[in-house]
NUNU-333130 format. One line per 10 residues: their letters; for each residue x, y, z of N, C-alpha, C, O, CB. Coordinates in steps of 0.02 Angstrom, whole numbers, plus 50000, padded with zeros to 5 digits. Glycine has a CB too. Layout:
A	X Y Z X Y Z X Y Z X Y Z X Y Z ~ ...
This chain:
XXXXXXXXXX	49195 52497 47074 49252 52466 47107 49274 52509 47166 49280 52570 47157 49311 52455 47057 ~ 49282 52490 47206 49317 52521 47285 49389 52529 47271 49432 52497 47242 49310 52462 47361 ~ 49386 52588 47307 49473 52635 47314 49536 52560 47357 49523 52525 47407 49458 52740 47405 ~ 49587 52559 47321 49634 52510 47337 49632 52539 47425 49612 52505 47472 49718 52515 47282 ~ 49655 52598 47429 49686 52607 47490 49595 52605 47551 49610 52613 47610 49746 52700 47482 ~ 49545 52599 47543 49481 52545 47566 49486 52503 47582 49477 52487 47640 49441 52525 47537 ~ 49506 52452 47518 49504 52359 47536 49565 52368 47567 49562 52313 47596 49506 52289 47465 ~ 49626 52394 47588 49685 52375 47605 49639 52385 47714 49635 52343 47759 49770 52441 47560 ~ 49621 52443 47712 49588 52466 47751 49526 52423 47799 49521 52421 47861 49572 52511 47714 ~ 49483 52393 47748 49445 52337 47763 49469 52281 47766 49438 52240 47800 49403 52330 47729
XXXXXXXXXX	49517 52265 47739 49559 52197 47756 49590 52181 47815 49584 52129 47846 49610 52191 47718 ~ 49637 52252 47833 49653 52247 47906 49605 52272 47970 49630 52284 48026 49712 52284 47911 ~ 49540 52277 47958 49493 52294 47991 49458 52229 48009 49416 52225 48053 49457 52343 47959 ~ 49476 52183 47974 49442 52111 47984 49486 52086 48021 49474 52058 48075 49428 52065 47923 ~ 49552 52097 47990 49595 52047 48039 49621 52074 48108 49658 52046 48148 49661 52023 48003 ~ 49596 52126 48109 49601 52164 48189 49552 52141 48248 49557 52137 48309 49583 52247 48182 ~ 49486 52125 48186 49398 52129 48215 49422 52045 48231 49404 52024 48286 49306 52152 48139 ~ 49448 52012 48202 49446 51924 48221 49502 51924 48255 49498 51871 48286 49450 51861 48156 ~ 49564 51955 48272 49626 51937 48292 49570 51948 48392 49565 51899 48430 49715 52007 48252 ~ 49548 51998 48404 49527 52031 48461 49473 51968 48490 49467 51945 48546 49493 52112 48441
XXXXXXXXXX	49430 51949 48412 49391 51883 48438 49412 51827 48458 49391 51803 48510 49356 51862 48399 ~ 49460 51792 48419 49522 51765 48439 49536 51763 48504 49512 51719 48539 49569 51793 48412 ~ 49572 51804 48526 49557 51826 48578 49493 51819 48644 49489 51782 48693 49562 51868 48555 ~ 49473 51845 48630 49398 51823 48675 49368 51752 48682 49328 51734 48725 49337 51858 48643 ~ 49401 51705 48618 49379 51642 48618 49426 51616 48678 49403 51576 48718 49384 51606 48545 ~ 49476 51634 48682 49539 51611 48729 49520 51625 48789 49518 51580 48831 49610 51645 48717 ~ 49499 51701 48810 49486 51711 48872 49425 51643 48884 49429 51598 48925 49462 51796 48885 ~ 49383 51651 48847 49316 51600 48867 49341 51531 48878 49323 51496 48926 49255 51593 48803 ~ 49386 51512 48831 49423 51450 48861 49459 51424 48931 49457 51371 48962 49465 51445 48826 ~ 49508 51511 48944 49519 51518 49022 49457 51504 49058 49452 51457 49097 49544 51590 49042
XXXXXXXXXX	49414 51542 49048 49343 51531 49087 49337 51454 49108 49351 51426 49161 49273 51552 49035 ~ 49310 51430 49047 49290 51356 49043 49329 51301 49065 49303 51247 49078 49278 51340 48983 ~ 49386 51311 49068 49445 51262 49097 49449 51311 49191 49436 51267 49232 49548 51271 49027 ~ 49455 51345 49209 49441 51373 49274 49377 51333 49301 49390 51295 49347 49428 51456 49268 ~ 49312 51334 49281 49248 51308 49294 49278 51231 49289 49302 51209 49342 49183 51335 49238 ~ 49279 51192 49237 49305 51122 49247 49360 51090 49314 49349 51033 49332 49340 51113 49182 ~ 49398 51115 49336 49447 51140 49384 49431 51139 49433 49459 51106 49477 49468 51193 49381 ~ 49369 51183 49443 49358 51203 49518 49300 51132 49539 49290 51102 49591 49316 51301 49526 ~ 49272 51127 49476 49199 51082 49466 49235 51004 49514 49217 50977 49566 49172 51060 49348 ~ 49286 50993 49472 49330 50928 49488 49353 50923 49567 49355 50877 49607 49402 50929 49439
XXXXXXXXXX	49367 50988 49570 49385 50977 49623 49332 50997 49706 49357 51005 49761 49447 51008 49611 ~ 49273 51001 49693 49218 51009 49722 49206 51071 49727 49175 51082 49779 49213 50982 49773 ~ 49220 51127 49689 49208 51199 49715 49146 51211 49629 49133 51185 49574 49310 51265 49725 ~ 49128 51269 49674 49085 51295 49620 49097 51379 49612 49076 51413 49659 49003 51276 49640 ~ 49126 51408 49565 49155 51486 49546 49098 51488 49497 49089 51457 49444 49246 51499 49509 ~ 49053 51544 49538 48979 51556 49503 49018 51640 49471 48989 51656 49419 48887 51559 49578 ~ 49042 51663 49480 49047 51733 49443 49087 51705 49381 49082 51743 49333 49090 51802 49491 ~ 49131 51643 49368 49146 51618 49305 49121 51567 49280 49152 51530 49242 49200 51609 49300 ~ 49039 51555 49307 49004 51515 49267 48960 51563 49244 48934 51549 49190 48974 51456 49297 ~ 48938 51631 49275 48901 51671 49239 48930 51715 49176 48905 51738 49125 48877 51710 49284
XXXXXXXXXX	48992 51714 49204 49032 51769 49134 49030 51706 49055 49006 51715 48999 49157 51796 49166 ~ 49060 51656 49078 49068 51592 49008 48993 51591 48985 48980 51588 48925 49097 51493 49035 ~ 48952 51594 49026 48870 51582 49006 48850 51638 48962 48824 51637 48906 48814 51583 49075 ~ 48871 51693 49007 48832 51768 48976 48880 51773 48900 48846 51772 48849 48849 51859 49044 ~ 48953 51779 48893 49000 51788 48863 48981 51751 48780 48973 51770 48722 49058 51761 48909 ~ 48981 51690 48819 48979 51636 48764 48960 51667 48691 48995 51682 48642 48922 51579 48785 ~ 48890 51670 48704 48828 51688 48629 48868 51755 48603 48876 51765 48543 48718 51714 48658 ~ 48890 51799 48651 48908 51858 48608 48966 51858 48565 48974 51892 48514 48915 51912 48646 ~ 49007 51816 48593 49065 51790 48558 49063 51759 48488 49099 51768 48440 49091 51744 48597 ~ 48996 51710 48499 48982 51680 48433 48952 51735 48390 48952 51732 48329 48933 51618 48437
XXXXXXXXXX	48925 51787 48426 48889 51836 48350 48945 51855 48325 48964 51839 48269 48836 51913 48359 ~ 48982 51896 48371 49044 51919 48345 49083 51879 48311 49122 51919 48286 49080 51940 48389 ~ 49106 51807 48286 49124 51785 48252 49090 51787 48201 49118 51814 48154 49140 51748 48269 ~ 49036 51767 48191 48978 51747 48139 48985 51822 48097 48969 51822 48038 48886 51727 48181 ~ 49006 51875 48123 48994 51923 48114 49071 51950 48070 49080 51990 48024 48966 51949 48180 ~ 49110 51915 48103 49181 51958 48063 49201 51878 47997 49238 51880 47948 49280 51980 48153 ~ 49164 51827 48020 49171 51798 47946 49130 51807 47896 49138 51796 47836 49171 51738 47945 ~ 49050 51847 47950 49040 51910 47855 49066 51939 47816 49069 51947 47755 49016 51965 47846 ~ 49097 51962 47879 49126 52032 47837 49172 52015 47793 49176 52033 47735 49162 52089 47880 ~ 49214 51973 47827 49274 51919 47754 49261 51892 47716 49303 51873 47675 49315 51864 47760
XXXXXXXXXX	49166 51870 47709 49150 51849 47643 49134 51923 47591 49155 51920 47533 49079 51794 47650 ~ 49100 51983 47612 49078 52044 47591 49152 52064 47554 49160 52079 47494 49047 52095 47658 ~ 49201 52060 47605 49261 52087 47569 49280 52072 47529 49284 52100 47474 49304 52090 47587 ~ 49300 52015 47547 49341 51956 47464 49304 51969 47419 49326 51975 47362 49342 51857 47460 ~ 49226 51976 47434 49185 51978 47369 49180 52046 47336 49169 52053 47276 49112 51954 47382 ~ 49187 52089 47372 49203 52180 47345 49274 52160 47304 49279 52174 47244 49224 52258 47431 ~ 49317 52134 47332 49375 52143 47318 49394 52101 47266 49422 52127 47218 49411 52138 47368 ~ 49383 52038 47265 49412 51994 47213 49357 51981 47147 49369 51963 47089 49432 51922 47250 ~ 49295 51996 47181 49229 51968 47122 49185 51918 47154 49124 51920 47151 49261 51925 47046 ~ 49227 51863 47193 49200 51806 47239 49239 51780 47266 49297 51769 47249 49167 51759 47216
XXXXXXXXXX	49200 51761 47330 49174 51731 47397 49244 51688 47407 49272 51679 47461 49091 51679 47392 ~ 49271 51658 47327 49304 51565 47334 49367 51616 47312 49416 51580 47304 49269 51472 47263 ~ 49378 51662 47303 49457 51676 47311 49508 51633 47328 49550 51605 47293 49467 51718 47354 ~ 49494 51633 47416 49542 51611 47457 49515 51528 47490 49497 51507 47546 49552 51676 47516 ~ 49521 51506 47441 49476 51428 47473 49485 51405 47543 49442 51394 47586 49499 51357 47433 ~ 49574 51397 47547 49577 51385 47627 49547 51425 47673 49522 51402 47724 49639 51385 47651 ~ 49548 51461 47664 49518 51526 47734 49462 51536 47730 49435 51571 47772 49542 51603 47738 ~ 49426 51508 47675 49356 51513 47664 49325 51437 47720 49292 51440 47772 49339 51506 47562 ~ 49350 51381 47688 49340 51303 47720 49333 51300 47784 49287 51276 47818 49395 51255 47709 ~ 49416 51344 47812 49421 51335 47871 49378 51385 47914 49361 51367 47970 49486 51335 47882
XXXXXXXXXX	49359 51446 47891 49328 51479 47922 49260 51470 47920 49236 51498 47969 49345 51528 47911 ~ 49212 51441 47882 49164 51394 47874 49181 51351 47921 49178 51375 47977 49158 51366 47812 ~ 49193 51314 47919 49215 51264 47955 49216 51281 48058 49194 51249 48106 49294 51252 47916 ~ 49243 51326 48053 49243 51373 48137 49176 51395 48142 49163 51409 48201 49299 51453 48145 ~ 49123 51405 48100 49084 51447 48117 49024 51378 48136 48992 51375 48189 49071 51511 48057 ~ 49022 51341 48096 48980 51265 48098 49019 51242 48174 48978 51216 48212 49003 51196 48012 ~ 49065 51245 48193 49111 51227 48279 49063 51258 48325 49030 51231 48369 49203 51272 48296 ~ 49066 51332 48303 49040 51390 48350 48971 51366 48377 48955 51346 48433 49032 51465 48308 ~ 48926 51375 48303 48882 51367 48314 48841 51281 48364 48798 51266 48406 48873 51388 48253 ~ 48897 51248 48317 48865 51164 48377 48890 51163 48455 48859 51131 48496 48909 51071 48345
XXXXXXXXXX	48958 51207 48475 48965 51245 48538 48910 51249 48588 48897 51218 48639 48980 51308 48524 ~ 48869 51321 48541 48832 51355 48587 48773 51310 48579 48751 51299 48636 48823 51433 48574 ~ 48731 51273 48525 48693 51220 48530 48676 51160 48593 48628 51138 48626 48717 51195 48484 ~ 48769 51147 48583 48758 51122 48650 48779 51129 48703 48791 51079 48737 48759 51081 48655 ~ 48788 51184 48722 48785 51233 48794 48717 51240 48826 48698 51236 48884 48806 51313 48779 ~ 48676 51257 48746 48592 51246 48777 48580 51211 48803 48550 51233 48852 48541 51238 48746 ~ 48586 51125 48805 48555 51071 48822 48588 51028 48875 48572 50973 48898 48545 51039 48767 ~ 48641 51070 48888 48687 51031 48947 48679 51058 49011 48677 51118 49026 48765 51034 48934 ~ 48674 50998 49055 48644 51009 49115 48725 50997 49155 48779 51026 49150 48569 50952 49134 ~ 48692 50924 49209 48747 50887 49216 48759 50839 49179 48770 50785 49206 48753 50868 49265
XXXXXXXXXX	48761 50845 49118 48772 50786 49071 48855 50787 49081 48880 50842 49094 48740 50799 48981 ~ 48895 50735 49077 48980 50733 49077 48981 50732 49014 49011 50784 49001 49028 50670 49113 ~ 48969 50710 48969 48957 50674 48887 48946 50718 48849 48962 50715 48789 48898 50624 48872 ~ 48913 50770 48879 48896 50842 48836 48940 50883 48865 48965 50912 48816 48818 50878 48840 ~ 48973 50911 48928 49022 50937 48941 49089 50927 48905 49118 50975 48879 49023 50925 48993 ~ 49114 50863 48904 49173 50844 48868 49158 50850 48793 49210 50860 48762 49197 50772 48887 ~ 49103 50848 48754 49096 50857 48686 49103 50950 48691 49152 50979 48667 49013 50817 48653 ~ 49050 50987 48724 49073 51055 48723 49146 51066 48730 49161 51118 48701 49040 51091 48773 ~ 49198 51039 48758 49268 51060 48794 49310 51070 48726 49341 51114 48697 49307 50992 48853 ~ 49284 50971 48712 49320 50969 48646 49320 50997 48591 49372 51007 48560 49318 50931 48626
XXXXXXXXXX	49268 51013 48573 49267 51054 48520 49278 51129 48520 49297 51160 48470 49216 51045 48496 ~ 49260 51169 48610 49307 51224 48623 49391 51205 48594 49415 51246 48555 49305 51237 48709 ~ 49430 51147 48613 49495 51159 48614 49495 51149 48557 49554 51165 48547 49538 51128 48654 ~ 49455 51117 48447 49458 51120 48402 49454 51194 48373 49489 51216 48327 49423 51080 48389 ~ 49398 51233 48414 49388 51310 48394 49458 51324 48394 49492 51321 48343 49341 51363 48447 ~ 49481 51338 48450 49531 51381 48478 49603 51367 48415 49636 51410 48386 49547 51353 48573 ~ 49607 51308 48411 49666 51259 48367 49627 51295 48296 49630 51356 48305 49662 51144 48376 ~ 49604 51284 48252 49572 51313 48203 49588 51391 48203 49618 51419 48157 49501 51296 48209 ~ 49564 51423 48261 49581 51508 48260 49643 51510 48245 49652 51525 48186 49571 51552 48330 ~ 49693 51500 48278 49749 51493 48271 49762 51470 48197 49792 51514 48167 49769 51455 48322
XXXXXXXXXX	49754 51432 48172 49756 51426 48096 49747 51462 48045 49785 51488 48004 49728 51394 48080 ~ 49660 51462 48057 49645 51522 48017 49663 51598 48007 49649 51639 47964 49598 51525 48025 ~ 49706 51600 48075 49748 51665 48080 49807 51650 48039 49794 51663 47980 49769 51688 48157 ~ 49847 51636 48044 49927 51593 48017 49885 51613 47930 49902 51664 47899 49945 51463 48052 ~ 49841 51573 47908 49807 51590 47819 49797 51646 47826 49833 51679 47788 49734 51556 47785 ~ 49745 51695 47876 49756 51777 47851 49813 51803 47837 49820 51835 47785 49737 51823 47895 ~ 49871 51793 47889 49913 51841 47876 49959 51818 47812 49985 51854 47770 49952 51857 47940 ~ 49959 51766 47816 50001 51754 47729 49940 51769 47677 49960 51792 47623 50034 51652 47709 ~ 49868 51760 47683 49849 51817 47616 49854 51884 47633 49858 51919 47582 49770 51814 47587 ~ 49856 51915 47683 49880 52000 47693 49923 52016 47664 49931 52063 47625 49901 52027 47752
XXXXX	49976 51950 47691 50056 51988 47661 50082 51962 47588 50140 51962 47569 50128 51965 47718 ~ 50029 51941 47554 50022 51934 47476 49991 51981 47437 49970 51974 47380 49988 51879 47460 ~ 49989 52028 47471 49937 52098 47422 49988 52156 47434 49992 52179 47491 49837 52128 47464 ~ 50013 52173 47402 50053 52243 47387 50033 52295 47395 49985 52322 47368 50072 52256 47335 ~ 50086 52320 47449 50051 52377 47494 50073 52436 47451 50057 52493 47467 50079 52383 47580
């Protein structure tokens, strides 16, 4: 079994590691709504179509990556994975977003139809983060410090 003052340690190490990703999903959203913007209005901002392009994928590891670690933890910590069902669903749930995101980032050209499906489901990520944050911090602040 792992030292209490560890998991208290690894717990807020996750929610630091996703609050920052969080984060980064937002900036990429600035990105992507800047590019839509300029697109509409006949301009083309190539240094913020290369950053959303380059940005994108690393963003998704890094997620993919800190909802490991929140499955590894819960599971050090509680025994299993289904502890926290909501934050499990929903964060499942963000990572299946993420991933059909960057899926179809691959395949979009000038498609409008695939642009507005990528947008939308950027502005579901982002709405979801925000959620799934709101469930961390009420299971944080349910464990006795």
């Amino acid at each position: 079994m792992l030292d209490a003052q560890l998991l208290r340690s690894l717990r807020l190490g996750h929610a630091l590691f996703n609050s920052v990703v969080f984060l980064l999903f937002i900036y990429q959203a600035y990105l992507g709504l800047s590019m839509r913007r300029a697109r509409l209005a006949g301009n083309i901002d190539v240094n913020k179509i290369q950053k959303h392009v380059r940005n994108g994928p690393i963003w998704a590891i890094l997620a993919i990556l800190g909802y490991t670690a929140g499955l590894v933890i819960v599971t050090l910590d509680q025994g299993r994975p289904f502890s926290f069902p909501l934050h499990l669903i929903v964060g499942s749930f963000l990572i299946i977003l993420i991933i059909t995101t960057f899926i179809i980032s691959r395949t979009m050209t000038n498609d409008q139809r695939l642009r507005d499906t990528h947008r939308r489901i950027g502005i579901g990520i982002i709405t979801l983060y925000l959620f799934q944050a709101l469930i961390g911090v009420s299971i944080l602040s349910s464990f006795k410090q």
